[in-house]
C-alpha positions as CSV (number, residue, x, y, z in Angstrom):
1,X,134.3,-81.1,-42.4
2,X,131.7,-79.2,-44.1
3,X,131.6,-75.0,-44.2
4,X,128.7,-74.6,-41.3
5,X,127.0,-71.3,-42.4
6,X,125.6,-69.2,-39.1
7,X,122.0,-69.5,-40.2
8,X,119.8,-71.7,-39.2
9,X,115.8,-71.8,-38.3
10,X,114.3,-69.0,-36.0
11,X,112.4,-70.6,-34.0
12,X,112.5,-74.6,-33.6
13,X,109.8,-76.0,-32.0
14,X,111.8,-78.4,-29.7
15,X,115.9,-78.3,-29.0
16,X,117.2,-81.2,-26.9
17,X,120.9,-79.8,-27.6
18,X,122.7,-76.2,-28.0
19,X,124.7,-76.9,-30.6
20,X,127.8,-74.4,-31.0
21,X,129.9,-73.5,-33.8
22,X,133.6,-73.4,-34.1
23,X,133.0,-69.4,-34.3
24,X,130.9,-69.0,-31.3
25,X,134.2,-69.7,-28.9
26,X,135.4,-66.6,-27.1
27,X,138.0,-68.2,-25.1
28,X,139.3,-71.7,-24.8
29,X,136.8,-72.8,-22.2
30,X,133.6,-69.8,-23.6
31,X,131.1,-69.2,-26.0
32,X,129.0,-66.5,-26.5
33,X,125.8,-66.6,-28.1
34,X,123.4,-63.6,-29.8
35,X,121.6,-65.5,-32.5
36,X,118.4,-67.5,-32.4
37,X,120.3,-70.2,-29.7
38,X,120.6,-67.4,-27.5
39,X,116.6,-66.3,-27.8
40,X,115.5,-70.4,-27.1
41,X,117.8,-70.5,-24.0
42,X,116.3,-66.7,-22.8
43,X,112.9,-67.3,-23.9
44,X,111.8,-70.9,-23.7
45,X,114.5,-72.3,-21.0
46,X,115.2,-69.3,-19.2
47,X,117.9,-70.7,-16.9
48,X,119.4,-69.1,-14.0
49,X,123.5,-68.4,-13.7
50,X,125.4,-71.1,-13.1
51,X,122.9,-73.7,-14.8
52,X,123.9,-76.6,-17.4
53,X,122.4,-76.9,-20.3
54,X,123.1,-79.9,-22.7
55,X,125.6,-78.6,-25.5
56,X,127.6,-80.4,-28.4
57,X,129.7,-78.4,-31.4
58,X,128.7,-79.4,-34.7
59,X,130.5,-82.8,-36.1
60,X,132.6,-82.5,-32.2
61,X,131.2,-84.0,-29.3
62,X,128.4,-83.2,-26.6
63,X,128.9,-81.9,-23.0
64,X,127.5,-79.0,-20.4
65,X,127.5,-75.6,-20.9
66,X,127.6,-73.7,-17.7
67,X,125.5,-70.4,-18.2
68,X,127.8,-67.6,-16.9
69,X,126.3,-64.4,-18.2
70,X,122.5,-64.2,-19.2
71,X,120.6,-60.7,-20.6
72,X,118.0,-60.0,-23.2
73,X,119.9,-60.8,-26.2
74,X,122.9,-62.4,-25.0
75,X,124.0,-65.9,-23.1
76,X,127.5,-66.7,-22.5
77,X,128.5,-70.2,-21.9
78,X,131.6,-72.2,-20.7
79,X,131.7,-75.6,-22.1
80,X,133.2,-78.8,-21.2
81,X,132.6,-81.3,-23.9
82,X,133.3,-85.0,-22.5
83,X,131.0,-87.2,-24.7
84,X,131.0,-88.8,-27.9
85,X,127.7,-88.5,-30.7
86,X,124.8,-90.8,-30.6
87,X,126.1,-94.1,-32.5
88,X,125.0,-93.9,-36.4
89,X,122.1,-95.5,-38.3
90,X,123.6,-98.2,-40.4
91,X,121.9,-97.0,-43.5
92,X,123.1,-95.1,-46.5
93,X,119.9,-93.1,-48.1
94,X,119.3,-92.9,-52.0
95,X,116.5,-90.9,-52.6
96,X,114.9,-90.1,-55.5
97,X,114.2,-86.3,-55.3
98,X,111.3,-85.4,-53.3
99,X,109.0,-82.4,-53.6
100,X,110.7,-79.6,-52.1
101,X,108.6,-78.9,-48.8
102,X,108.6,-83.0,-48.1
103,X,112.3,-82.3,-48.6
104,X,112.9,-80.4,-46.0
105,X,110.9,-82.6,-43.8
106,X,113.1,-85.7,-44.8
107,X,116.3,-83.3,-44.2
108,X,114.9,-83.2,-40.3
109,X,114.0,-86.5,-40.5
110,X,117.3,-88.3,-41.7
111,X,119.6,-85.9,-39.5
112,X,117.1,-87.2,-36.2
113,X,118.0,-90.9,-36.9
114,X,121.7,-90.4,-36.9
115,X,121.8,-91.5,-40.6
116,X,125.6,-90.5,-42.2
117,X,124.9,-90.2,-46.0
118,X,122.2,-89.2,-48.0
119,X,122.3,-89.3,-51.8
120,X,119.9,-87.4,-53.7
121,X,119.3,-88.9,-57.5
122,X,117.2,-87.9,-60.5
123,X,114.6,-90.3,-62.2
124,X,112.5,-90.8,-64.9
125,X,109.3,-89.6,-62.2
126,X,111.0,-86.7,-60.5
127,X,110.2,-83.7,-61.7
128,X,113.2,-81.5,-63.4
129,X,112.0,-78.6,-61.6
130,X,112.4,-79.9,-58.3
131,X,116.3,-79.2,-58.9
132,X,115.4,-75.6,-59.1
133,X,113.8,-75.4,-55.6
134,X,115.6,-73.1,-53.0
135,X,115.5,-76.1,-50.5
136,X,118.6,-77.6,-52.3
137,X,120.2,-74.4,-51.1
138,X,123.5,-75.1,-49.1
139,X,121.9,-72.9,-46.3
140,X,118.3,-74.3,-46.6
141,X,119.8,-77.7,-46.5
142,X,121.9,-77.5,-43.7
143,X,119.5,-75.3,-41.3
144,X,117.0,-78.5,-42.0
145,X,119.6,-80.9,-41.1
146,X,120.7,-78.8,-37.6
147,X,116.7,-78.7,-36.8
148,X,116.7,-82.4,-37.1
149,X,120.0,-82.9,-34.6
150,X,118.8,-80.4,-32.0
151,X,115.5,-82.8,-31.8
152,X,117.2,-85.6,-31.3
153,X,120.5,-84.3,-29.3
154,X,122.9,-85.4,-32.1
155,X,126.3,-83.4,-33.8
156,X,126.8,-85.3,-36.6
157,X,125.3,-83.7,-39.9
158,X,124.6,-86.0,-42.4
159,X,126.7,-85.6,-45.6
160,X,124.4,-84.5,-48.5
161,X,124.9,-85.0,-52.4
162,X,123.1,-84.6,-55.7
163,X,123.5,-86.6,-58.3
164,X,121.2,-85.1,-61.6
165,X,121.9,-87.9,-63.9
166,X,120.2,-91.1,-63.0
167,X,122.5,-93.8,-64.9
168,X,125.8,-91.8,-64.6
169,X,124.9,-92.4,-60.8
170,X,124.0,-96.0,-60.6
171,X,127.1,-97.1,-62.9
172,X,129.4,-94.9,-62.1
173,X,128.8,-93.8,-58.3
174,X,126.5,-96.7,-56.7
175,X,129.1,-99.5,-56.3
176,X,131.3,-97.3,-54.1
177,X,128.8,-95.8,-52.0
178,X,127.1,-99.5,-51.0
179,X,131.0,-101.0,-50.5
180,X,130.4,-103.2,-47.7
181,X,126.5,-102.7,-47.2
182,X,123.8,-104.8,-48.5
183,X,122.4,-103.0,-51.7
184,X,118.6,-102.8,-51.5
185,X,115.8,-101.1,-53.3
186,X,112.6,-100.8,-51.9
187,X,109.5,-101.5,-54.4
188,X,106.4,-102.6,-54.1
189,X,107.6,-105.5,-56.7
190,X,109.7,-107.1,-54.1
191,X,109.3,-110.7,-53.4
192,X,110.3,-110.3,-49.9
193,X,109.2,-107.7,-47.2
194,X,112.5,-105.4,-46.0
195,X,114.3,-106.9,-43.3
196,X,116.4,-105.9,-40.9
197,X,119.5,-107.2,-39.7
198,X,121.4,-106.8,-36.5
199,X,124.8,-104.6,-37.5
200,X,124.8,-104.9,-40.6
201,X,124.8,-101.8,-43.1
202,X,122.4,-101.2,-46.1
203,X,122.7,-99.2,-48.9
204,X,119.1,-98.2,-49.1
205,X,117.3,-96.9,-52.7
206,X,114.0,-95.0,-52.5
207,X,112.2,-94.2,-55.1
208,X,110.0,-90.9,-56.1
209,X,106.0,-90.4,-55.8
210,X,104.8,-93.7,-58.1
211,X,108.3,-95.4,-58.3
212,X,111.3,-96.6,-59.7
213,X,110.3,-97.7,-63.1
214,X,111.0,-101.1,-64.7
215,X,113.9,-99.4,-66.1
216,X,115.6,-98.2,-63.6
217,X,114.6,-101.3,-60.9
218,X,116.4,-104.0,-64.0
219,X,119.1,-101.8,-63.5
220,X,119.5,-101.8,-60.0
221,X,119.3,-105.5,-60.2
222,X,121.5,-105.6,-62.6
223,X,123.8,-104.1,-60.1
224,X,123.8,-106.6,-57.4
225,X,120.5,-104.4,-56.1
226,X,117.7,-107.1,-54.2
227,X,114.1,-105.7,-54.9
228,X,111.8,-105.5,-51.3
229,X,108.9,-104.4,-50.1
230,X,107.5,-102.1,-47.1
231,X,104.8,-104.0,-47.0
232,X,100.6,-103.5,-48.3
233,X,100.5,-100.1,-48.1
234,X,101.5,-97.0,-50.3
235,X,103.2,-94.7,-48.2
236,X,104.4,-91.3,-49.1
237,X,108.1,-90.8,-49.9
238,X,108.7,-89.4,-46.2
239,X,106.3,-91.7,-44.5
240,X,108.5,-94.3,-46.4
241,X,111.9,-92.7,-45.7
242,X,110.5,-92.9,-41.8
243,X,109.9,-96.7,-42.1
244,X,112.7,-97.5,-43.6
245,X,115.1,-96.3,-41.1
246,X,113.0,-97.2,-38.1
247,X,113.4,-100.7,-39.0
248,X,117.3,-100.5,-37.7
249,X,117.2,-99.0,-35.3
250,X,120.0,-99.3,-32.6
């Protein structure tokens, strides 16, 4: 399980779920919040005692929180978590690095469809300062991803790793990240428009702004990769990202 830091975005616009941290427990059965969870349940739900709010603990599962003590900075809680997580998005994400702010909008945007791996990769278009960006920050990474799964009432964060080295990646990583998915990589090049299949997993690559170049889409083929399109349009990396995954959905 990955090291949850306590930080996490002051004010999100929408949260579907409280989502609790193994360090907010008081007692068995309580938690106790103080940070920004506690001013969105004072401020923007403002519940009376003895009211259930929707609750899940980070990678656990989801259940009601019963408000027991309420005051201007503080909301205790005692939780009964019953329910399993949303069920997953059969995709795997390889992404060539975005610009940082559409990062942290495809962060959101892959923890809201329930997708379990994203795999950030270098190539020949991304810019090598886009490595440097604070966004890549453990913390900024992971708030992103918690903003995404209190939209859309989820636990599960997606599991996040760079890979700066494009064909160190593809030959030495690829083949065990797509084991048992279909390995696709979306270009405008394809001879076939992206499909979707009922249950069945894909190993998805997305390229930067302008691409994949020939290069790198030979050896992706090369690699068992098939070559489709998203259809006539050019679409931004995250308007792409978004297309992508709606395709499967479950």
């Amino acid at each position: 399980m990955p090291t949850i830091t306590t930080s996490g975005p002051r004010k999100p616009a929408t949260m579907n779920i409280i989502l609790l941290r193994e360090s907010d427990w008081t007692s068995s059965q309580s938690v106790c919040l103080s940070d920004y969870r506690a001013q969105h349940i004072i401020s923007v739900i403002q519940p009376a005692l003895g009211q259930s709010l929707r609750v899940g603990l980070i990678n656990g599962h989801k259940g009601i929180g019963t408000v027991t003590v309420i005051d201007r900075t503080t909301v205790q809680l005692e939780v009964a978590l019953t329910d399993v997580p949303p069920a997953r998005h059969p995709t795997r994400l390889v992404l060539a690095l975005p610009r940082p702010k559409m990062l942290r909008r495809i962060l959101r945007t892959v923890a809201e469809f329930g997708v379990d791996e994203l795999h950030l990769i270098h190539s020949y278009r991304v810019e090598k300062s886009f490595w440097q960006s604070p966004y890549l920050k453990k913390s900024k990474v992971e708030a992103a991803l918690i903003h995404g799964l209190e939209r859309a009432g989820d636990t599960i964060l997606p599991l996040v790793t760079e890979h700066r080295r494009f064909k160190p990646f593809m030959e030495d990583s690829l083949s065990s990240i797509a084991a048992e998915c279909d390995l696709v990589i979306a270009h405008p090049s394809g001879e076939h428009r992206l499909q979707t299949e009922d249950g069945k997993k894909r190993c998805l690559l997305v390229g930067p702004e302008g691409g994949f170049i020939d290069y790198e889409i030979d050896l992706a083929q090369s690699l068992g990769a098939t070559v489709a399109h998203l259809g006539n349009r050019i679409m931004s990396v995250d308007t792409a990202v978004c297309a992508v995954l709606a395709r499967d959905l479950y």
